[in-house]
Biopython code that builds the backbone (N, CA, C, O; Angstrom):
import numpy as np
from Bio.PDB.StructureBuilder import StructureBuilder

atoms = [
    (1, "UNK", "N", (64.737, -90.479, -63.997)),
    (1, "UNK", "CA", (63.443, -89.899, -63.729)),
    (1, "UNK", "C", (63.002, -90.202, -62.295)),
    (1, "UNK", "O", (62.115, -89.552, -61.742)),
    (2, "UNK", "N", (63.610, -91.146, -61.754)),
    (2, "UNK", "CA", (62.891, -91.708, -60.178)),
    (2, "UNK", "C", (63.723, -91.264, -59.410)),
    (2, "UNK", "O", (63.488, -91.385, -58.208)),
    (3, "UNK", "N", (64.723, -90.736, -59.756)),
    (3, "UNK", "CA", (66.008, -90.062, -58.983)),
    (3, "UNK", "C", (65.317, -88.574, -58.456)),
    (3, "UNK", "O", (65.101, -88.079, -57.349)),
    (4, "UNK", "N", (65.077, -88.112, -59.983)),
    (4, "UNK", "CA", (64.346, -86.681, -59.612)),
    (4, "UNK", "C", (63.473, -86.384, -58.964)),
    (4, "UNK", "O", (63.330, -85.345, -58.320)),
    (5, "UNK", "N", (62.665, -87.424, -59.076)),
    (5, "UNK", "CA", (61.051, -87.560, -58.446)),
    (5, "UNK", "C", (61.084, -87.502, -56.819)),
    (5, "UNK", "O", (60.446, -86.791, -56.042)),
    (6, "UNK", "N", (62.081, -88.534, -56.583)),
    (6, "UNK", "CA", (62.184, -88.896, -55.139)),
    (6, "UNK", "C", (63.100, -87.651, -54.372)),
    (6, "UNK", "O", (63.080, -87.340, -53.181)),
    (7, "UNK", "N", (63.899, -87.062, -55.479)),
    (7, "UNK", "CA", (64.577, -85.568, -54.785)),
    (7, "UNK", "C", (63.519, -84.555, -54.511)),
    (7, "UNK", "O", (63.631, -83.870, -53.494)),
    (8, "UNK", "N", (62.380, -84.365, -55.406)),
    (8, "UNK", "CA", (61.251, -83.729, -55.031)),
    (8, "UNK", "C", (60.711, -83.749, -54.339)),
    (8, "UNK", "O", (60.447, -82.715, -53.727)),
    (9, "UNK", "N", (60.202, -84.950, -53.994)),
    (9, "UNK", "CA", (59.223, -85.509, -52.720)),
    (9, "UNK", "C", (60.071, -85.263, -51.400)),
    (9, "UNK", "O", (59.429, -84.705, -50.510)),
    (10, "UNK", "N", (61.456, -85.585, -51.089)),
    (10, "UNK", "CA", (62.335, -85.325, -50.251)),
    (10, "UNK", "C", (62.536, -83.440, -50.010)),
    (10, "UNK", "O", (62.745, -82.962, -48.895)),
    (11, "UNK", "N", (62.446, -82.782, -50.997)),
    (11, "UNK", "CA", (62.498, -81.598, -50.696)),
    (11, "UNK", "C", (61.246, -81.233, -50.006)),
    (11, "UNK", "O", (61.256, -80.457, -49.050)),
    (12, "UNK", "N", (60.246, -81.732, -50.431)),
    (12, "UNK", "CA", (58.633, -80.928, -50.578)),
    (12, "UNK", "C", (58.458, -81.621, -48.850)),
    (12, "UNK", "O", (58.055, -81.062, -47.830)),
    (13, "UNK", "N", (58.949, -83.041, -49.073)),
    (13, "UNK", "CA", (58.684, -83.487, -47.124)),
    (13, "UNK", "C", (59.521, -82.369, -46.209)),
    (13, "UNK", "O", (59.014, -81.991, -45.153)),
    (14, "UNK", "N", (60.974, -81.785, -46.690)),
    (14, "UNK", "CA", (61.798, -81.355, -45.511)),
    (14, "UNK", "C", (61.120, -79.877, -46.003)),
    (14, "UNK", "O", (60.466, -79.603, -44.997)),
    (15, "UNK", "N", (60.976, -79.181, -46.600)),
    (15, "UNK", "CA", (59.661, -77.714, -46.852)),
    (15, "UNK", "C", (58.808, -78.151, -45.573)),
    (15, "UNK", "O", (58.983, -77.701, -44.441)),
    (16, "UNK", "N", (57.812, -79.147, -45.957)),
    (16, "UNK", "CA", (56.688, -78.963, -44.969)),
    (16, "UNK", "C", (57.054, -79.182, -43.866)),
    (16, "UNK", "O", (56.347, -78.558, -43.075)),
    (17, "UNK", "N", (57.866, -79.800, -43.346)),
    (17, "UNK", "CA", (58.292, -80.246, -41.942)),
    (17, "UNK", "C", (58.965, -78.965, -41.619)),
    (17, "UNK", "O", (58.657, -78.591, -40.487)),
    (18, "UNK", "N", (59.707, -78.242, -42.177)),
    (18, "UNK", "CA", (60.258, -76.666, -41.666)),
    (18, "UNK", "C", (59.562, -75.580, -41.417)),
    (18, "UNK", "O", (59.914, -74.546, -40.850)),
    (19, "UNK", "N", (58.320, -75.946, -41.981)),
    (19, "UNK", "CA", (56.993, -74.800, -41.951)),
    (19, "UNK", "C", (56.208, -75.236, -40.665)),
    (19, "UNK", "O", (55.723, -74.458, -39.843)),
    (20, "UNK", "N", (56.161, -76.656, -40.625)),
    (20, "UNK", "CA", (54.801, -76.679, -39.490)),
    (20, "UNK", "C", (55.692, -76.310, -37.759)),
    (20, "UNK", "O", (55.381, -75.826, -36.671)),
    (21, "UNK", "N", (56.871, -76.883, -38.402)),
    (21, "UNK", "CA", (57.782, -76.620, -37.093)),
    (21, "UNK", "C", (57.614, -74.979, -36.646)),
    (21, "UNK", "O", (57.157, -74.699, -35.538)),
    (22, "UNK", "N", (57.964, -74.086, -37.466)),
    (22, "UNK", "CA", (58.571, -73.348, -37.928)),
    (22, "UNK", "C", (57.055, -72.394, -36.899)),
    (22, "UNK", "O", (57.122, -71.539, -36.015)),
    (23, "UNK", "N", (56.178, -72.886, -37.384)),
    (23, "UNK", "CA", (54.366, -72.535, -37.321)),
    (23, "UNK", "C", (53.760, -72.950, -35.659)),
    (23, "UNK", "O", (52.868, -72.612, -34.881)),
    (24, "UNK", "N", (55.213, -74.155, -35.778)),
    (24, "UNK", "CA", (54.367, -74.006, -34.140)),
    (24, "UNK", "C", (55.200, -73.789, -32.753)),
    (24, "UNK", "O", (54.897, -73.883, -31.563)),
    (25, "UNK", "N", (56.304, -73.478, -33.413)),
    (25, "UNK", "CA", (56.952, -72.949, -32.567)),
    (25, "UNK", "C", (57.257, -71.149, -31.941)),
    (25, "UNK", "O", (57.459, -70.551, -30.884)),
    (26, "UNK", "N", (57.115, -70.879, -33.449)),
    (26, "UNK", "CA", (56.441, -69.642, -32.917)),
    (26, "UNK", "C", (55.745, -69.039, -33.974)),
    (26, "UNK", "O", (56.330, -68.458, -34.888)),
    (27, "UNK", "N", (54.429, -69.153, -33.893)),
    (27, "UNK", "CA", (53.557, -68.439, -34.712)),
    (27, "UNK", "C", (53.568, -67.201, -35.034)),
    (27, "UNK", "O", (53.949, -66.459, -34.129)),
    (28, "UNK", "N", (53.148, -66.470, -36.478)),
    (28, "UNK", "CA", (53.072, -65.008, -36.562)),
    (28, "UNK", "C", (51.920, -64.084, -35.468)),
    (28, "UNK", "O", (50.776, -64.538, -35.450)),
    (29, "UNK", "N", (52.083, -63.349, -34.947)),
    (29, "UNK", "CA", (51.054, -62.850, -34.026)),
    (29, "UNK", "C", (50.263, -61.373, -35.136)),
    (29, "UNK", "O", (50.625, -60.871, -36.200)),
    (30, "UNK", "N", (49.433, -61.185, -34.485)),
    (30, "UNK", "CA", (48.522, -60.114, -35.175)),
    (30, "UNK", "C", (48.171, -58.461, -34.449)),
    (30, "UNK", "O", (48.160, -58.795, -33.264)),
    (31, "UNK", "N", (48.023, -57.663, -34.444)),
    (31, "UNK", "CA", (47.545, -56.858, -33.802)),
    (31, "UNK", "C", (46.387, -56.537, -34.415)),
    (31, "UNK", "O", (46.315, -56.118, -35.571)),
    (32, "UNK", "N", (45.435, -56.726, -33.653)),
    (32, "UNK", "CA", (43.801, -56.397, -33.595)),
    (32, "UNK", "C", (43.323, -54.705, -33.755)),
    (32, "UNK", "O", (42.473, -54.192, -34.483)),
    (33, "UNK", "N", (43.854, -54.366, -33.184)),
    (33, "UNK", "CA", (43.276, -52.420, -32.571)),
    (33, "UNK", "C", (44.444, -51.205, -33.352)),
    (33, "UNK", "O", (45.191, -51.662, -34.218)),
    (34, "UNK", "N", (44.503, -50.332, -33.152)),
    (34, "UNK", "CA", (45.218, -49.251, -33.264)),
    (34, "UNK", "C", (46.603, -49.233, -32.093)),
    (34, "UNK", "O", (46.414, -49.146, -30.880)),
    (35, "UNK", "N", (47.386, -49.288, -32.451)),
    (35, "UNK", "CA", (48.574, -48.613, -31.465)),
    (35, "UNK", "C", (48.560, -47.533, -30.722)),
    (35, "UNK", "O", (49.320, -47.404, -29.762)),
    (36, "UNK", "N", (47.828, -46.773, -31.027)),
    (36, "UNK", "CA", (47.774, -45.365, -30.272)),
    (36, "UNK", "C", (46.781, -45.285, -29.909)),
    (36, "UNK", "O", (45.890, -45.784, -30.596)),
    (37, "UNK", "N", (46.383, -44.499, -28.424)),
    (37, "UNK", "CA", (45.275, -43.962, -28.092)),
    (37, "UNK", "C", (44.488, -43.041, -28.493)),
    (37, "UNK", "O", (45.129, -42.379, -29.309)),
    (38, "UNK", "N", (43.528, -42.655, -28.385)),
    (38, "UNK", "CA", (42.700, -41.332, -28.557)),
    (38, "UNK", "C", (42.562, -40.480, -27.898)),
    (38, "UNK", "O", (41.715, -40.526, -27.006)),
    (39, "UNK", "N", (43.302, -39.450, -28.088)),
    (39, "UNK", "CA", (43.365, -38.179, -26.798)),
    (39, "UNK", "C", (41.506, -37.369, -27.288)),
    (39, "UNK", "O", (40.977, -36.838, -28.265)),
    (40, "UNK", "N", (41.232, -37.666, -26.202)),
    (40, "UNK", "CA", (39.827, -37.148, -25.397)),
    (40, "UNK", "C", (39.865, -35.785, -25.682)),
    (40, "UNK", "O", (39.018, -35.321, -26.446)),
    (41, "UNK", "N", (40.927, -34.898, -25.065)),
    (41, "UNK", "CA", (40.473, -33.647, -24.722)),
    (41, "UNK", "C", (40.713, -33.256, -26.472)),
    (41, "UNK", "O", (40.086, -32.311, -26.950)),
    (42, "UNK", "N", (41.396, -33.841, -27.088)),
    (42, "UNK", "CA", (41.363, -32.715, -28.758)),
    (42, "UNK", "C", (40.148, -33.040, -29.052)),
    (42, "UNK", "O", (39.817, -32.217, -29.904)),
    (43, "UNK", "N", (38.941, -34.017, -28.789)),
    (43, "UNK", "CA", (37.758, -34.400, -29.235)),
    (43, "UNK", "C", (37.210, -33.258, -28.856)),
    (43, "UNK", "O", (36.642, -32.689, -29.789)),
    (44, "UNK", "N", (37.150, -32.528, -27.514)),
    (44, "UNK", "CA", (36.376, -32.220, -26.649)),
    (44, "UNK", "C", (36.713, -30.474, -26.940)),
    (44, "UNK", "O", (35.867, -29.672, -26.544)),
    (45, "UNK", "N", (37.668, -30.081, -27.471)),
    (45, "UNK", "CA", (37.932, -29.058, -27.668)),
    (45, "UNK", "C", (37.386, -28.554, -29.392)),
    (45, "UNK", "O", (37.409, -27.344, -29.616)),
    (46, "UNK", "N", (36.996, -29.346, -30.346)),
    (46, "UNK", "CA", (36.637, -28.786, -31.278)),
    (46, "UNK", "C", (35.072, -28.620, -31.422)),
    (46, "UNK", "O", (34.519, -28.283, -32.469)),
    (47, "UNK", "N", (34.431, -28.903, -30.230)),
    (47, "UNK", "CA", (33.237, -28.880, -29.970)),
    (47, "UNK", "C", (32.707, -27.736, -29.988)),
    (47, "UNK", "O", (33.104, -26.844, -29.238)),
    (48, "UNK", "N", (31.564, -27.545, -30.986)),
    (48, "UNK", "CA", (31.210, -25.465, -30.837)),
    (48, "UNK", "C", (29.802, -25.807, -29.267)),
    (48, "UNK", "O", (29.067, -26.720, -28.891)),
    (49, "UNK", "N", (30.053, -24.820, -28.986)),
    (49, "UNK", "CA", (29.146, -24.679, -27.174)),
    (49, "UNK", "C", (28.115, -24.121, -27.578)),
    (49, "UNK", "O", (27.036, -24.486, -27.110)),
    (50, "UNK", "N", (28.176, -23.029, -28.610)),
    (50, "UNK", "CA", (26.444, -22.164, -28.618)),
    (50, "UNK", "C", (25.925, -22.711, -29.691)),
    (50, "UNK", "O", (25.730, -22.015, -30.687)),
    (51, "UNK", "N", (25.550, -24.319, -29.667)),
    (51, "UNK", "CA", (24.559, -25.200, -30.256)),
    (51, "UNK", "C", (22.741, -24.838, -30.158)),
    (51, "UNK", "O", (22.260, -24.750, -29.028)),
    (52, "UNK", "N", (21.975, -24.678, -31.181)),
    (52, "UNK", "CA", (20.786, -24.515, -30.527)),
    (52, "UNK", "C", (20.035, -25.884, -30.042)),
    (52, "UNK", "O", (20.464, -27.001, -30.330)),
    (53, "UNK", "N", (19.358, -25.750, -29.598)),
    (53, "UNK", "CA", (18.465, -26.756, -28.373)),
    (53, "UNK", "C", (17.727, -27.632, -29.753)),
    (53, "UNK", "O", (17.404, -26.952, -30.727)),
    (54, "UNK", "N", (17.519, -28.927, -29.777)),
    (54, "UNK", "CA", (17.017, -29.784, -30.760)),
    (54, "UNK", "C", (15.501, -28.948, -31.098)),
    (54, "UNK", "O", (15.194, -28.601, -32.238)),
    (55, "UNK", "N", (14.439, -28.649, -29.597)),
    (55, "UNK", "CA", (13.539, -28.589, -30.054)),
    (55, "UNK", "C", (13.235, -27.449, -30.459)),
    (55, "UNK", "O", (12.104, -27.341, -30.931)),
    (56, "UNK", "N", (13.978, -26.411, -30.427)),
    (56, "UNK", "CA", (13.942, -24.749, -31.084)),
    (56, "UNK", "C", (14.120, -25.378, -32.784)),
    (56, "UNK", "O", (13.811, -24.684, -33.753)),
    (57, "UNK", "N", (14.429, -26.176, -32.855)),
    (57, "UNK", "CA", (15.251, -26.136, -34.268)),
    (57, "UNK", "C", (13.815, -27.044, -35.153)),
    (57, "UNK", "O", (13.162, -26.707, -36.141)),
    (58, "UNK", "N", (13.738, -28.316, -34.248)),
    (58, "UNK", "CA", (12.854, -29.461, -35.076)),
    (58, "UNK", "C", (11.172, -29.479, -34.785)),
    (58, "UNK", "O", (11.101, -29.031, -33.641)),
    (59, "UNK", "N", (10.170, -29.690, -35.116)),
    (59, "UNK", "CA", (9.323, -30.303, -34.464)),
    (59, "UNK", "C", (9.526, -31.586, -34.088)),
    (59, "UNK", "O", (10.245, -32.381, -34.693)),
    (60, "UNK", "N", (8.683, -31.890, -32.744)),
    (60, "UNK", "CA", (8.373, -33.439, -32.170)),
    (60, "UNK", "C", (7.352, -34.373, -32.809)),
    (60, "UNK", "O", (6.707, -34.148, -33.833)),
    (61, "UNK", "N", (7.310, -35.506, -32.004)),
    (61, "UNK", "CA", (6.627, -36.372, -31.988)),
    (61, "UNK", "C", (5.599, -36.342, -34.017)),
    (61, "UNK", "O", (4.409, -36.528, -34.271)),
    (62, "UNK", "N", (6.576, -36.085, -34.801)),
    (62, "UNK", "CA", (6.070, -36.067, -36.412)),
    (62, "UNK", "C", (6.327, -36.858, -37.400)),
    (62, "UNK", "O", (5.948, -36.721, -38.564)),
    (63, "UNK", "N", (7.171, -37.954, -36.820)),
    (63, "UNK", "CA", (7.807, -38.780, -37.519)),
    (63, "UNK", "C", (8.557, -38.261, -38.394)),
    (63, "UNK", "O", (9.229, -39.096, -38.998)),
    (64, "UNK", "N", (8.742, -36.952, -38.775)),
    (64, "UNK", "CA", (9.618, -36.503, -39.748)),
    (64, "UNK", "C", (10.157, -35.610, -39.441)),
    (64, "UNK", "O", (9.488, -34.671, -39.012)),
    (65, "UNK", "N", (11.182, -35.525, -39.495)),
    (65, "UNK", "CA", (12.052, -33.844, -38.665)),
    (65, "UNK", "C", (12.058, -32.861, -39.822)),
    (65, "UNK", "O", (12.776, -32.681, -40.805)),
    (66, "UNK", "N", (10.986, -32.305, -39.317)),
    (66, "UNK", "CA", (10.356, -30.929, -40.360)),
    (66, "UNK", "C", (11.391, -30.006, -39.611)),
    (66, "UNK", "O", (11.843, -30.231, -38.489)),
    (67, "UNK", "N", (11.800, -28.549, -40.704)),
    (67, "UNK", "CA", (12.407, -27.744, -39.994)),
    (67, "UNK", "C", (11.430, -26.750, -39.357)),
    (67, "UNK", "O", (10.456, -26.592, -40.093)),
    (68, "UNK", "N", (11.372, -26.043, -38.252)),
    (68, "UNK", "CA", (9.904, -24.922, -38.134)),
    (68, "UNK", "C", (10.374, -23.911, -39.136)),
    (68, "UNK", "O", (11.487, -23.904, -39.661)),
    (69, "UNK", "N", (9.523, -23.164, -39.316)),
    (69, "UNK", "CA", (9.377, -21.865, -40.722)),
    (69, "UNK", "C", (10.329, -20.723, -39.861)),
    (69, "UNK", "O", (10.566, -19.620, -40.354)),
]
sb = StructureBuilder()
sb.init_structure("model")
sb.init_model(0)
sb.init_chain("A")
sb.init_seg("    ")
for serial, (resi, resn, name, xyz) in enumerate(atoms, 1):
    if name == "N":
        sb.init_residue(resn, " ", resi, " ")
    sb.init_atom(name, np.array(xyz, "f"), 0.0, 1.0, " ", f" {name:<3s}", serial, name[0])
structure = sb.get_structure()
């Protein structure tokens, strides 16, 4: 039984000692962001141009954006 015990503890010491090594020698790295960029102009091209003007559309200063009749 103390044979086994002490083979355990001997495994579980040379485990952790292979991990922290392992951890600081070269750590897993992460990527934060997207890999790819965002092409601008496909943004810029699905844009409709004959938008009407906010204040044709809303009233002002109402606290509530009523539509006009």
């Amino acid at each position: 039984m103390r044979k086994a015990l002490t083979m355990f503890g001997a495994a579980f010491v040379l485990a952790a000692g292979s991990f922290l090594a392992t951890m600081l020698t070269s750590p897993p790295t992460t990527v934060a962001g997207p890999r790819g960029a965002i092409d601008v102009y496909s943004i810029d091209v699905g844009v409709p141009q004959a938008l009407p003007e906010f204040e044709h559309q809303y009233r002002r200063h109402t606290g509530v954006l009523d539509t006009l009749p």
